[in-house]
N, C-alpha and C positions, 0 to 999 in steps of 0.2 A: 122388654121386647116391644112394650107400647110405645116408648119412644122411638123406638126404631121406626116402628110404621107411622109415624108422625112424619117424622122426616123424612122418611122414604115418600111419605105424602104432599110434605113440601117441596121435593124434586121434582115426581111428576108434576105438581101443578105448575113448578118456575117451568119445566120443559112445555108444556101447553101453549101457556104464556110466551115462550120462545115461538112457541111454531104461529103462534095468532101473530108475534108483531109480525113476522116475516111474511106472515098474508097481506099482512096493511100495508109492510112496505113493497112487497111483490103490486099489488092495487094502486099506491099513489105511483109506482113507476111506471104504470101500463097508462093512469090517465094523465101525468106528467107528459110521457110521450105524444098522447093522442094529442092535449095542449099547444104544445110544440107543435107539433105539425100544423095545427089548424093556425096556428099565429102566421106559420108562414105561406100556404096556402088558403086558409080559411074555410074552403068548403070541400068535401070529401075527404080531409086530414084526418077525421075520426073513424073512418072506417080501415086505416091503414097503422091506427094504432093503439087496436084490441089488444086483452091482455085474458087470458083464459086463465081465472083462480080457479084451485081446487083446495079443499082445508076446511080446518075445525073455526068453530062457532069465537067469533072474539067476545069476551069476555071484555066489558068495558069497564068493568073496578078493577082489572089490572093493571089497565094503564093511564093513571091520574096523571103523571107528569106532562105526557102527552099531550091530554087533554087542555091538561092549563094553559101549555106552552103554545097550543093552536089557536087559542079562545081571542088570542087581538089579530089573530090571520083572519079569522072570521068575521072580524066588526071590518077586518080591513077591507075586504073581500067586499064585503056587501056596502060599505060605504062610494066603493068607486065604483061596480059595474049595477048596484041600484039591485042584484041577483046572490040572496043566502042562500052556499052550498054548504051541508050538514055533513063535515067529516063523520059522523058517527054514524054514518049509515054503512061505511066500510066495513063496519064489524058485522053488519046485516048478513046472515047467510046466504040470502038470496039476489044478494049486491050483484048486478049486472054493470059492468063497465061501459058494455056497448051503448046500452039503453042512457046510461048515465050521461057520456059526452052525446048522445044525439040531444036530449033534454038542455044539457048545459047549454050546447050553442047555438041552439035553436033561443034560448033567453038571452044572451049574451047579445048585446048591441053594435057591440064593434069590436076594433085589432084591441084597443087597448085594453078590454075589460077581458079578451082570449089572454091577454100577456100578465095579467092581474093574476088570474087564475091560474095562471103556467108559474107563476112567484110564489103564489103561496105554496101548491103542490110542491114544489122544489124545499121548501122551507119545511114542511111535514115528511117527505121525504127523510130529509138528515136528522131532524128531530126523534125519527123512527130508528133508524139506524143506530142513535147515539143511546137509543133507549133498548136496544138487542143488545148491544155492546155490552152494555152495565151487570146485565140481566146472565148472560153466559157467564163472564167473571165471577159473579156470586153463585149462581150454580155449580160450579168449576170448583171453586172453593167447600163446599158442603159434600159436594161428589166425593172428595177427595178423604173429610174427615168422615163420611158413613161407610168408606170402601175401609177404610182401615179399622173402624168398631168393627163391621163385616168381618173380616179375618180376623180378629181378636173371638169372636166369638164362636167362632168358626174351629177357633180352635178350644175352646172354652167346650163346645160342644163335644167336641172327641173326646175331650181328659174326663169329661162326666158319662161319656160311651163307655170308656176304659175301664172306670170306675165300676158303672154299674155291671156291667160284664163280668168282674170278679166278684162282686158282693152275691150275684146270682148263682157263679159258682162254688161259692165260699154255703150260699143255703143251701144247693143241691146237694153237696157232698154231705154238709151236717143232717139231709132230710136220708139220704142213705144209709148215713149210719144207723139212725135211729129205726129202721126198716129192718135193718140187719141184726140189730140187738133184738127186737123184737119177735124175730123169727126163732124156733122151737128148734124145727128140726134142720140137722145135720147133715149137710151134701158137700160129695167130694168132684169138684169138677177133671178129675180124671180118666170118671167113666162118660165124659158126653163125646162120644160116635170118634172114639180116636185110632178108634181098629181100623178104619176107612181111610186113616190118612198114608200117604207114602212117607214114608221115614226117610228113604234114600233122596225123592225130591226134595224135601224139607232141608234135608244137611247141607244139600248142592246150593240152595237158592241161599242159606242161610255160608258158605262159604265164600259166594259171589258176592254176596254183600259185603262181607269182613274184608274182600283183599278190595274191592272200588275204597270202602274206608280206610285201609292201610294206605293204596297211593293217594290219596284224598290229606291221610297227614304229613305224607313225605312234600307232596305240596305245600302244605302250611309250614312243613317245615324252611321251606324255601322262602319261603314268602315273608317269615321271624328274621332270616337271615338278610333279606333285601329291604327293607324298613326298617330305617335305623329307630330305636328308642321303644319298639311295638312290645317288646318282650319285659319295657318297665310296665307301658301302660295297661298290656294288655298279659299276663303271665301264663304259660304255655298251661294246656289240660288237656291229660290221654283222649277226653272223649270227645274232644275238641277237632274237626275238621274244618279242612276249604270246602266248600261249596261251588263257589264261582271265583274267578282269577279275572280281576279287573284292570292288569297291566299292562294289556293293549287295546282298553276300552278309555279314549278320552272323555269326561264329563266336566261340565262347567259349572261348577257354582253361582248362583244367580242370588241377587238379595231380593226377598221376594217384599218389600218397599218401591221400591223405584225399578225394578228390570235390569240393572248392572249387573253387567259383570266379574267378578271377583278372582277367583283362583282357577285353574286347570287340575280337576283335582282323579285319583282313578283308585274306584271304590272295588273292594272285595269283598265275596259275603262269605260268612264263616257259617258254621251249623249254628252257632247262639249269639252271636253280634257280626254286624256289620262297621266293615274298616275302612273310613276314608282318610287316604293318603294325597300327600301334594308334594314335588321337588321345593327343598330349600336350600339356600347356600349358607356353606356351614363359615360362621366367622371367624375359627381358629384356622381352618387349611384354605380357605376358601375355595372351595370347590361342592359342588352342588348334592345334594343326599335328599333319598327319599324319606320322608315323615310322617308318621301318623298327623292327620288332622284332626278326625273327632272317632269317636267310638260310639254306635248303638247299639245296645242289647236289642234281639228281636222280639220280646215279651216287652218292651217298654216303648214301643214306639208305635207309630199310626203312619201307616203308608196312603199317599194320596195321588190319585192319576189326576193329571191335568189335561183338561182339552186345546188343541190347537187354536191360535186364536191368533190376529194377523201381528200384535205384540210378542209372545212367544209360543213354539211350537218345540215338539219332542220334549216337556219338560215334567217333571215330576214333584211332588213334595215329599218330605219324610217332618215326621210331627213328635218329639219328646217332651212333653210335658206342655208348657206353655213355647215352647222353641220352637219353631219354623224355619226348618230350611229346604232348599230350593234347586231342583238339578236339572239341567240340559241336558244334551244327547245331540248327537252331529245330524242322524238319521233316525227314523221310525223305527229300525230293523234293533238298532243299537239301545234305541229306549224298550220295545217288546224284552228283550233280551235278560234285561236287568228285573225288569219288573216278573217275570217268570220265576225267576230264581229268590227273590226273596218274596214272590207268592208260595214257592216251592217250598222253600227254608219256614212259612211262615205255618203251612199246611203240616208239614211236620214236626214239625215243636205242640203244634195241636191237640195232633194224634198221639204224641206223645205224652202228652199230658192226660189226655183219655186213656189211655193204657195205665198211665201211675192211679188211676182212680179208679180203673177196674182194676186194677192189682191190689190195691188197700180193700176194695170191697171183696172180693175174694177170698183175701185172708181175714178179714171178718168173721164174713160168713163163715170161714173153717173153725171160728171160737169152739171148742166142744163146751155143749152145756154142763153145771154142776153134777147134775145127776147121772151124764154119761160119759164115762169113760172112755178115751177112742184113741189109740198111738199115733203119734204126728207122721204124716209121711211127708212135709212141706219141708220143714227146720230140719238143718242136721244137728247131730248131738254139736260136735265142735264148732260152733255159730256163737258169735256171743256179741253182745250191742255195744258199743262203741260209749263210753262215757268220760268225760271231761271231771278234772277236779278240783272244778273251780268252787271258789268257798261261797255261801249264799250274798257275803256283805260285799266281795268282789265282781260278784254274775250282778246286785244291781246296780252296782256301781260303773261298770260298763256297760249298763244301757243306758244309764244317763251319761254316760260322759256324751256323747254328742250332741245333746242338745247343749250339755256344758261346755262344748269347743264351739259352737255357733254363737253363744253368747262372748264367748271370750273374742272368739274371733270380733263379732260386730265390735264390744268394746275398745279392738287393737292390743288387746294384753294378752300380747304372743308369747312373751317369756313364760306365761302359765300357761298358757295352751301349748306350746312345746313340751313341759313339764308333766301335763297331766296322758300327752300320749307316747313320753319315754315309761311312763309310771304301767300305762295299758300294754306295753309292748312286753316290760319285765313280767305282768302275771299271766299275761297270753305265753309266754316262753315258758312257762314255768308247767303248762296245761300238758298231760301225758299226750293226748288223742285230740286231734282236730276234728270235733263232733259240730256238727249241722248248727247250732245256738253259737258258738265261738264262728263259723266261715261267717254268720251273717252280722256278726259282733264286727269281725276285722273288716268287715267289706264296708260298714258302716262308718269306722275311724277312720279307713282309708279314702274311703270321700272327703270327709275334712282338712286329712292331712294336702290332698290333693287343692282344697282351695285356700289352705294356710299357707302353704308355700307359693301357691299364685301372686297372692297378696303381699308376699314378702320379699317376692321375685319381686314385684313392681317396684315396692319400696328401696329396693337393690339397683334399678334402671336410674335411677333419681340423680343425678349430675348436680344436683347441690347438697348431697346428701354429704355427712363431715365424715371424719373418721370412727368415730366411736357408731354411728347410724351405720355404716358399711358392715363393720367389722361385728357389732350384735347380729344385725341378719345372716350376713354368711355364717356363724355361729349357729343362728338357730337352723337354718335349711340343712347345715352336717348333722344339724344333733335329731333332723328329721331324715337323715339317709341321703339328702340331695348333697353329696358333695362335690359332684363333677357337676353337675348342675349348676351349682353355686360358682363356682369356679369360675366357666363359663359365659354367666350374667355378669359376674365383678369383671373382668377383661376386657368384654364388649363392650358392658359401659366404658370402662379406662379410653378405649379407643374410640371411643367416639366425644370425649371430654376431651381427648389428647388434638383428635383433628376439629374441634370447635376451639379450642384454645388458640389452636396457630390459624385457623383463617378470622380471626378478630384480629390481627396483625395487620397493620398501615403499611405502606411500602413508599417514605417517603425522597426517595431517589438515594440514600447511600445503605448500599448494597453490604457493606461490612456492620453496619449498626440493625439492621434487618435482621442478617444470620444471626447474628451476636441474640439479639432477642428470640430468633427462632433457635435456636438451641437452650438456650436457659430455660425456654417454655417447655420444649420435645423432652429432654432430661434431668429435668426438672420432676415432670409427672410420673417419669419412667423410675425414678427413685423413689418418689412417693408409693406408685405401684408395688415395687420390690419392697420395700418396708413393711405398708400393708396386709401384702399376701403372707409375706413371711411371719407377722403378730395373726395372720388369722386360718391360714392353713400351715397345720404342723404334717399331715403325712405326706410323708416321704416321693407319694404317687404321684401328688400333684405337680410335682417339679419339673417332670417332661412336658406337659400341656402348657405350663407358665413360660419356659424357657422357648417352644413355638412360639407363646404368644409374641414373646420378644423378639424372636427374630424378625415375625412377620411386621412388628414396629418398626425397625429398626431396616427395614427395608424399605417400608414407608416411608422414612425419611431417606434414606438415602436417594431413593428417586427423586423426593422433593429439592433434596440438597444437590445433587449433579445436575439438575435442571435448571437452579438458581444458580451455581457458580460455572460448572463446566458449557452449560448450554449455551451462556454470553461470550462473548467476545472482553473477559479483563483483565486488566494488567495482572501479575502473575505475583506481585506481591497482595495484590487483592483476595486472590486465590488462598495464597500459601497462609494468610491472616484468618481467614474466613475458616479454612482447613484445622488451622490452629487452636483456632474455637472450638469448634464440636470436638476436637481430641482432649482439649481440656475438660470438658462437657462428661469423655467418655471418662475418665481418669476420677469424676467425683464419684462415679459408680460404686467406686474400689468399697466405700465404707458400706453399703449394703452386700458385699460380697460377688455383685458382679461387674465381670470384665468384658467388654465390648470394644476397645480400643482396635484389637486386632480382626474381627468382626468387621469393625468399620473401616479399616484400613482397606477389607480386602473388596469393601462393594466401592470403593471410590480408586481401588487402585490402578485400572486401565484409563480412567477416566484420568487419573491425578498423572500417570507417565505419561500420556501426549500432551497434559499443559505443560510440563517440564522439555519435553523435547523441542516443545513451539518455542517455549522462553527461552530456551538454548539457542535457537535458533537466530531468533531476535539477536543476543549476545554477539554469538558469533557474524553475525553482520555489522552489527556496531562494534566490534575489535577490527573490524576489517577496515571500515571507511575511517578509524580516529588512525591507525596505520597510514591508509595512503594517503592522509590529508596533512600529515605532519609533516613540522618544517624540521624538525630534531634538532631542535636548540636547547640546551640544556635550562632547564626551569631551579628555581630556587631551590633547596631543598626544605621540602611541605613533613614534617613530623607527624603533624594534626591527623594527617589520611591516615598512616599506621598506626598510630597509639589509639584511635577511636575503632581501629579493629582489634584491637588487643594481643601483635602481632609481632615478635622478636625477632631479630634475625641475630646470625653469628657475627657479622661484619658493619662496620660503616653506614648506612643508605648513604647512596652513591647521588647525586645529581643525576633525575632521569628526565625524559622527554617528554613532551605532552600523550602523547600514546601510550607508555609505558606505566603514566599517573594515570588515566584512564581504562587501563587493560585490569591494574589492582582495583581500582574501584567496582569496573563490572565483576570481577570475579567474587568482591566479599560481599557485594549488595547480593551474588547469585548465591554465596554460601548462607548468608545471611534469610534468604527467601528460603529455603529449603536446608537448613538446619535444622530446624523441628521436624522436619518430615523425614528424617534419615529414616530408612528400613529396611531389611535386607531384599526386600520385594523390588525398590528403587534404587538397588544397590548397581547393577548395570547399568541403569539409565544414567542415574550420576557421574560416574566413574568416567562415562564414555563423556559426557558433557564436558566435563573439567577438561578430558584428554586433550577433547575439540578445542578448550579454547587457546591454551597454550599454541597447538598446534597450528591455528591460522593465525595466531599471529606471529611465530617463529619463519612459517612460510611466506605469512608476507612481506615479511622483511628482505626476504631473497629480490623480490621484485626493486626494490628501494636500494640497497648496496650496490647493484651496477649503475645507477646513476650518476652522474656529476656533481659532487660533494664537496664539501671542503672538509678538512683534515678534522676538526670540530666535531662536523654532524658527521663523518666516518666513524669516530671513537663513538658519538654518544649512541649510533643505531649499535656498535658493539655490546658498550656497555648495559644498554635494555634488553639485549640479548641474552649476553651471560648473567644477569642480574636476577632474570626470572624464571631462566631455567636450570639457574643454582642454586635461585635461594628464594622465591616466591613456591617455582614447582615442590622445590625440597619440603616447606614449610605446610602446603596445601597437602600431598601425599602424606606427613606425620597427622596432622588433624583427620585426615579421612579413618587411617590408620585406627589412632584412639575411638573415635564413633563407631567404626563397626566391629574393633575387638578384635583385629586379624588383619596380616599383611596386603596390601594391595598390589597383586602381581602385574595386572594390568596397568599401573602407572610407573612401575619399573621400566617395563621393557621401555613405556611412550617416554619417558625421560632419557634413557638410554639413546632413543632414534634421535632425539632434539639437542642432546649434546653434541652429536656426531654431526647435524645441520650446523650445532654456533659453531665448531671447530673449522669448518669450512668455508662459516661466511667471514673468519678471525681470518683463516690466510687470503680469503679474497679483500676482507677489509687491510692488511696490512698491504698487500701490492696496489690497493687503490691510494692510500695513504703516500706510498714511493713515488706511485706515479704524480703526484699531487706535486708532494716533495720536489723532485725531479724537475717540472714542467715550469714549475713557479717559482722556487727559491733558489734552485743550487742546477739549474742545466748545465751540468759539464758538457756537454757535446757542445755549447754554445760560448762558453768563456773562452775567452781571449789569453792563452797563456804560451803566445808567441814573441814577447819582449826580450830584447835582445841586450837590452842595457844591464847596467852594474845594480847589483841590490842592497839597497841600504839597511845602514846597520838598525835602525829601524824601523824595518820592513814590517807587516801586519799582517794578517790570514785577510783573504779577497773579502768583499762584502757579499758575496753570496754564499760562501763558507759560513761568516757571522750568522747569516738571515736562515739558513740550515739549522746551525747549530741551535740556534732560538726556539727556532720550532721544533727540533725535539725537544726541545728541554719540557714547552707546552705537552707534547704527546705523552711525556713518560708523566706529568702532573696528572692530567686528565686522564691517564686510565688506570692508577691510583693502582688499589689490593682487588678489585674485581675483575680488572683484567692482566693481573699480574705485571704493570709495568716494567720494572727488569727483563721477563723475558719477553715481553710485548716489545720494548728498545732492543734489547740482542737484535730481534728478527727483521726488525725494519733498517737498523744499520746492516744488516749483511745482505738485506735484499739490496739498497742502494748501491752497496760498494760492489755487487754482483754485477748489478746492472750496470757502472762505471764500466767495471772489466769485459761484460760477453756483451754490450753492444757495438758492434762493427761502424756505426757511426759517432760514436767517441774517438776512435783512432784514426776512420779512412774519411778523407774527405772526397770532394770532385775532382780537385785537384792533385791527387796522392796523401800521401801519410801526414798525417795530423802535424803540426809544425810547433814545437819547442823553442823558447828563446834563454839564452841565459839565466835574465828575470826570470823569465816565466816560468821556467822548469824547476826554479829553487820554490816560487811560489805556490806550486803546487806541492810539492814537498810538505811547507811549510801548512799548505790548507789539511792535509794528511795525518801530519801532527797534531795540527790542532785539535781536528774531528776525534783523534782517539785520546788525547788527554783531556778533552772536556767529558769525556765518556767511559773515561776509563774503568768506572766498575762494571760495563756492561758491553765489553766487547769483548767477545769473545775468540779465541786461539785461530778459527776460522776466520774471523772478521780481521784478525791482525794480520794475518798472514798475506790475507786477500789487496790489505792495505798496503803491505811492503811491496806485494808482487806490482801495483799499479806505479808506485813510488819507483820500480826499478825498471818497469817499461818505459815508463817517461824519460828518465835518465838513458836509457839505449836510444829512444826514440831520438835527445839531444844528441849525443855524442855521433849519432848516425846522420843526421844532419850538418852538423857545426863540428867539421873533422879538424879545421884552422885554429880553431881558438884554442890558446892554450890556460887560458884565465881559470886560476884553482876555484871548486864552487864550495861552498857554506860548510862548516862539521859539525854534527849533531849536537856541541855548543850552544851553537846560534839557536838553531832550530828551537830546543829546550827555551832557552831565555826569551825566543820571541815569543813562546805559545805562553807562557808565566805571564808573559806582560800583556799580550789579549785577554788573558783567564780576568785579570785584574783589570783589565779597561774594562772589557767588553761585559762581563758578567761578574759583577761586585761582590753582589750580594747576592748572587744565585748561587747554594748547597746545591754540590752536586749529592742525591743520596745513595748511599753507599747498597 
């Protein structure tokens, strides 16, 4: 304490010392000022620039630096105006300013020696200031460490109040006993004036009582139920009441160090401890619960009023042991409020206690002496004392064990110290009757157990901590009863390893090498997790909390992961790659027993069918524009594109067109993208994809076949036609098929529509093809088969017959087994020979009936001939028929014209021999095939 008052003595004196410089400096400013003025008026300037001190005695051994630092102002001072002015008269009590400038400048000679003295002033001035400056700093600094020995002893003070408090009661009780033993004679306090009392009030006041304490516990009951954990910390007891319900009383936890603010916490007073609680958010559900914070007994604590002060106001202390903590209050009304009720709760535990000490002395004093005899009227017979049976070498073996767990503990050899209070648990179990010596035995291990497991909890937070360090603590915290506890700190920790593991990750622009690491890292830890828990909790209960914990991972990442792939704008085999990843990711699960694959299919599945829908989309525009952009020229036939999709067909590949090469490419690179992602969740979206793209490009081809074509790009838009929705569609429908295990009805039916579109655009391409034919090779309406001359014997089929005849022959090669050539030729001869016969301008001309020559009319004949023996395996009964009837119009057409001529014409001889010897001119080496 004597240093205290040392130092407490070296503040006032530095505070003095503050308040003298700040007179010296309040003085050189007031004659600084008066200086100035006189320099610039010079006479009457001093009266206008008084300075009225008021202040304590300065002290001139305070301030040596001062002095030093003035002592060449002074040589200087006096070397120019010839006039020494004695700073050190400032310190003078009875220092006059006014007097002082009338003095100065009445010695001073002129401006320049007034301007001498207004320099130095100016210079003692700052020199003063810089010398308060210093002086506060250091004060400031010692303030600081005497305010906190202050409240160190402060509370040092109270624990030796406390103390001596009970050593007092602890003599008084022992000085009564011995009062009591002493005494002779024998009184029954039965007979002191109890005829006077009312029985019936007594019962009433004593039934008022009992039912305020019954709802008193139906509140507390409430109160176990709404704080979650209260009922470990704090274990229910019948005699146990609420007092005060602190649930809509806000109070602030204050560190009583610095004045900060800390928690919002709202305190309830019990009949024997006080409970402060605070909202926390729970890490497994994440949603917020209320918590016990601290707990004080009311016999162990020191309650402290605080006075308002302009730092804080409404606040209070509560004091256990050496701890110090510190509480607010919004208002006055709300702080009175609180402190009532555990003045109230404190008052009664008091009196309580005074009651248990008249009770023992009572029964004392009812001892009957040896010598007399007297029947008890207090005990009843059936009353019998509670004793424990526990063996001597075990009662003191548990009372030392906690100093023996303190030690262990400091040491860190928790494996013994776990050891030695499963050992105190087995002989406390084993005690018939929980007698007074055993509650105060277990309440004592329980303190221990309570900071062994703190201790081990921490060691548990530890993020470098290995496997074998985990899995000993979670060990010992079960084998101390904490094993939702333990549970709970291993998880937390996990997830806060899991999300520092992934933000140490770099992002250096590709996006697939990123996930790729952020997955191996995510399910990487989450297997390690499942491993660990599995070697270190075996019951069975634990497996609902671990399996949240996972999901709620596992939703963490999916957030992060839909953010990263789905939130961008990327190509969709980026997507489907990146996707692929964490599925493989979910799939290494399998060997610690869990399965997340479908899990995570189902947090990424809306997100995963609108990148499919987009990507389709995409497709389906590019099928569209490689469509209208084609020239349909038949391209080489490329192998390399099907065998690198590993893709068989029943038939030939046919020579297809650049759009047709490009519609399979989008299609296997789109099966290819989302092959791994087959599931029956994406089973619509696909299905409907694929439908789509077939179907715009079967539709766009309708736009393309009424074009002007030549006979070429008419068969090959055919050919790409039937080609892929014979045997592309066919081929994609079987593979769907197999992947999902079950027919696909909806590509049925879309097959079904798309045949009935080729079948339509076959007879539009075959009449585009006649017309083609028609217009450019073989215009009957246009040839000249009016000759009138003799026809030689060897006569020839016309050249526009030949140049016909060629180009089918081209037509029926070119559309091969895909478009069934045979009956592809049938239908184009019998459309031409149709169109020979039902157009009215093959027969009528402007000038009447088509005109027939002798020549001419056997030549036609002969062109007749020719067309169906070069064709002959593919004309059919209609086609011949159609052919004889045109053969026999022509001939009426002659003979109706040319009624003169008697000149016999040609007999199917001829006809025969001349088409044999075309067959063999014209077409050598061209098989017809059969």
């Amino acid at each position: 304490m004597n240093h205290t008052k040392v130092q407490s003595g070296a503040i006032l004196q530095t505070d003095s010392s503050h308040s003298l410089g700040e007179k010296k400096r309040g003085i050189v400013g007031n004659i600084t000022g008066a200086v100035t003025g006189a320099a610039g008026v010079f006479t009457g300037a001093a009266a206008n620039a008084v300075g009225k001190i008021k202040g304590h005695q300065m002290n001139a051994s305070m301030m040596p630096g001062i002095q030093a630092n003035t002592h060449a102002h002074h040589q200087r001072t006096e070397s120019a105006s010839g006039i020494q002015f004695d700073f050190n008269r400032l310190s003078d009590e009875t220092f006059n300013v006014e007097i002082q400038i009338r003095t100065a400048l009445q010695k001073l000679p002129n401006e320049d020696s007034i301007q001498q003295l207004h320099l130095q002033l100016a210079d003692i001035k700052d020199i003063t200031s810089q010398e308060l400056r210093k002086n506060v700093f250091k004060n400031y600094n010692e303030f600081v460490i005497i305010s906190k020995e202050i409240t160190k002893l402060e509370g040092d003070m109270i624990a030796v109040k406390s103390v001596l408090s009970e050593l007092k009661e602890v003599r008084d009780n022992f000085g009564s006993f011995g009062q009591v033993a002493n005494t002779v004679a024998v009184s029954t306090p039965l007979d002191n004036g109890m005829d006077d009392v009312d029985e019936d009030e007594i019962a009433k006041q004593l039934a008022k009582e009992e039912i305020e304490k019954e709802l008193k516990r139906t509140r507390l009951g409430n109160l176990y139920r709404e704080i979650d954990g209260l009922q470990k910390s704090l274990p229910e007891n019948p005699s146990r009441y609420l007092e005060h319900d602190g649930s809509q009383l806000r109070l602030t936890e204050i560190n009583p160090a610095n004045y900060k603010q800390k928690d919002v916490v709202y305190i309830h007073v019990l009949s024997d401890f006080i409970v402060v609680a605070l909202w926390k958010k729970n890490m497994m559900s994440g949603k917020n619960r209320l918590v016990p914070d601290k707990l004080f007994g009311i016999n162990e604590i020191a309650f402290i009023d605080m006075k308002d002060s302009p730092e804080m106001n409404f606040a209070f202390k509560i004091m256990k042991g050496s701890e110090l903590y510190m509480y607010k209050a919004e208002t006055l009304q709300e702080k009175k409020s609180v402190i009532s009720v555990i003045i109230k709760v404190t008052g009664d535990l008091l009196t309580l206690k005074k009651m248990e000490l008249e009770s023992k002395k009572s029964a004392i004093s009812m001892i009957p002496s040896p010598s007399l005899v007297v029947a008890p009227i207090v005990e009843k017979e059936n009353k019998k004392i509670l004793k424990d049976n526990l063996s001597e070498a075990d009662y003191r073996w548990l009372l030392e064990l906690s100093d023996d767990l303190d030690v262990l503990i400091a040491h860190r050899d928790f494996d013994q110290a776990v050891l030695n209070v499963e050992k105190a648990r087995q002989i406390m179990a084993l005690c018939d009757n929980d007698t007074a010596r055993l509650q105060f035995i277990r309440s004592s291990i329980e303190e221990r157990i309570t900071t062994l497991s703190e201790i081990v909890s921490i060691d548990l937070t530890s993020t470098s901590a290995t496997k074998n360090q985990i899995q000993a603590d979670i060990d010992r915290l079960q084998r101390l009863g904490l094993g939702d506890h333990a549970r709970d700190i291993y998880l937390t920790t996990r997830s806060q390893v899991i999300r520092h593991r992934l933000r140490q990750l770099h992002f250096n622009g590709d996006i697939v090498a990123y996930m790729f690491d952020y997955c191996d890292i995510f399910f990487r830890l989450i297997k390690n997790t499942c491993d660990w828990f599995g070697g270190s909790f075996h019951d069975p209960s634990m497996a609902s909390g671990f399996m949240k914990w996972i999901q709620i991972e596992l939703d963490y990442f999916g957030k992060k992961f839909r953010k990263q792939i789905f939130g961008v704008d990327h190509e969709f085999h980026i997507i489907a790659e990146c996707v692929i990843t964490a599925l493989d990711r979910c799939e290494e699960l399998h060997s610690v027993g869990m399965n997340l694959t479908s899990t995570f299919e189902n947090i990424i599945n809306d997100d995963l069918m609108n990148a499919i829908e987009v990507h389709a989309v995409k497709c389906d525009k590019e099928i569209f524009h490689s469509v209208m952009k084609d020239n349909y020229n038949r391209l080489d036939l490329n192998t390399e594109i099907f065998d690198s999709a590993n893709i068989k067909f029943d038939i030939e590949i046919p020579r297809l067109s650049e759009s047709a090469i490009h519609f399979f490419t989008v299609l296997t690179s789109f099966g290819s993208d989302i092959g791994v992602l087959i599931t029956f969740q994406l089973y619509n979206c696909i299905v409907k994809s694929l439908g789509a793209f077939f179907k715009t490009y079967i539709q766009t081809l309708n736009i393309q076949i009424d074009k002007e074509l030549s006979v070429s790009q008419y068969l090959t838009i055919l050919t790409d036609a039937v080609f892929i929705v014979e045997h592309i569609f066919k081929n994609t429908k079987h593979q769907l098929t197999e992947r999902f295990d079950r027919p696909i009805p909806e590509l049925i039916k879309e097959q079904l529509e798309l045949k009935n579109m080729v079948l339509e655009y076959r007879k539009r391409g075959i009449l585009q093809i006649k017309k083609r034919l028609i217009k450019v090779e073989y215009n009957f309406q246009k040839i000249d088969y009016s000759d009138n001359a003799t026809i030689l014997d060897t006569a020839m089929p016309t050249q526009d017959m030949q140049t016909l005849v060629t180009s089918l022959f081209v037509v029926l090669e070119e559309t091969g087994i895909v478009l069934n050539g045979a009956r592809f030729l049938q239908e184009l001869i019998l459309q031409i020979l149709t169109h020979m016969d039902t157009t009215n301008e093959c027969w009528q001309t402007s000038r009447g009936p088509r005109r027939f020559g002798f020549c001419g009319v056997q030549l036609f004949v002969l062109d007749m001939h020719y067309l169906l023996k070069a064709f002959e395996s593919y004309v059919t009964e209609e086609a011949n028929d159609l052919s004889n009837k045109l053969c026999e119009r022509a001939l009426r057409s002659y003979f109706a014209q040319n009624k003169t001529l008697s000149a016999p014409l040609k007999t199917g001889e001829f006809y025969e021999a001349r088409v044999e010897a075309a067959l063999a001119a014209y077409l050598p080496n061209r098989a017809v095939p059969k």
